[in-house]
Structure formats: structure tokens, C-alpha cells
C-alpha distance (Angstrom), angle and dihedral (degrees) to the residues before:
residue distance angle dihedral
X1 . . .
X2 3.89 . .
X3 3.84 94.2 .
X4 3.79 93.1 42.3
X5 3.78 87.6 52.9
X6 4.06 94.6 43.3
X7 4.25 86.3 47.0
X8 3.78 93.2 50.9
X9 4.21 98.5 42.8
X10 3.84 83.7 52.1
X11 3.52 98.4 52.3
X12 3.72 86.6 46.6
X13 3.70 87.2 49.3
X14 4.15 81.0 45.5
X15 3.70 87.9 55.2
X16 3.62 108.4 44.7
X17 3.91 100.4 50.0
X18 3.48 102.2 68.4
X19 3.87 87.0 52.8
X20 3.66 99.8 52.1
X21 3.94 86.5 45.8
X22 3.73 99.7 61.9
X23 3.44 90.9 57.0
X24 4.38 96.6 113.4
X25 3.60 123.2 -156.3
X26 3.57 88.9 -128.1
X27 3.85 87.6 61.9
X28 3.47 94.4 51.6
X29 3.69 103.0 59.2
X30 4.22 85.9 62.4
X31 3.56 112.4 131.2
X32 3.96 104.3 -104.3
X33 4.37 96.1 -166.3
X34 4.01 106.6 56.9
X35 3.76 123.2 -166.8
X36 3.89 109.1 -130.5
X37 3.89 109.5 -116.7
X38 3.53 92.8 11.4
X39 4.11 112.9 118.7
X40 3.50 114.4 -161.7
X41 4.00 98.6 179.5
X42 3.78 124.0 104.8
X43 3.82 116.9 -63.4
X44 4.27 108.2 -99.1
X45 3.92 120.2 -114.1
X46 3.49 121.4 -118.7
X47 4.27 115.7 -111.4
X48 3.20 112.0 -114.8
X49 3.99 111.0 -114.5
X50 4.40 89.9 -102.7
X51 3.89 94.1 52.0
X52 4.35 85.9 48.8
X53 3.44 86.8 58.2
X54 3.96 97.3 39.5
X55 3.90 85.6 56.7
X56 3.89 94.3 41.8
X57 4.27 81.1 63.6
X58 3.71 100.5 38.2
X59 4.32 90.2 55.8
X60 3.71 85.6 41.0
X61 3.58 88.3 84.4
X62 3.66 104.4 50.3
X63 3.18 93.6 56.5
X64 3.65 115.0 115.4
């Protein structure tokens, strides 16, 4: 019963490590409390007046 007991904390031991290892620093400085409506992320760049009109064709075929 002692070995079975010894095997099975270790491979909970086995188990649990890699998990508490991939947690990055980076990932840890997240803001937990988010605002609704409020984005945060970089501010988008305007398309150019060519790449508009290169998107306009490329949807024109999926329309149905």
C-alpha cells in the first residue's frame, strides 16, 4: 500500500510541475479586472485607399 501510495504522489508531483512552470512572467502582469467596452490594445492603422479596393475584390467572391 506504501509503494502504491509513494508511485501515485509522484506522478502527481510528475503532473503538476510542468503546469506551474509555464506560468510566464509576461502572463502574469495581465490585467485581472477589465472595463467592458474599454480596448486597451494598440490603436489600428488606416488602409491605404489600394489595399480598400484589393479587399473590396477578394470578398467579391464569397459572396453568395
Amino acid at each position: 500500500m506504501t509503494v502504491i501510495r509513494r508511485t501515485v504522489c509522484a506522478m502527481a508531483l510528475l503532473l503538476v510541475t510542468p503546469l506551474l512552470a509555464g506560468c510566464n512572467e509576461e502572463e502574469q502582469a495581465r490585467p485581472i479586472h477589465l472595463e467592458k467596452g474599454v480596448y486597451r490594445g494598440a490603436a489600428d492603422t488606416h488602409l491605404s485607399a489600394d489595399q480598400v479596393q484589393a479587399l473590396q475584390q477578394r470578398s467579391a467572391g464569397q459572396r453568395f
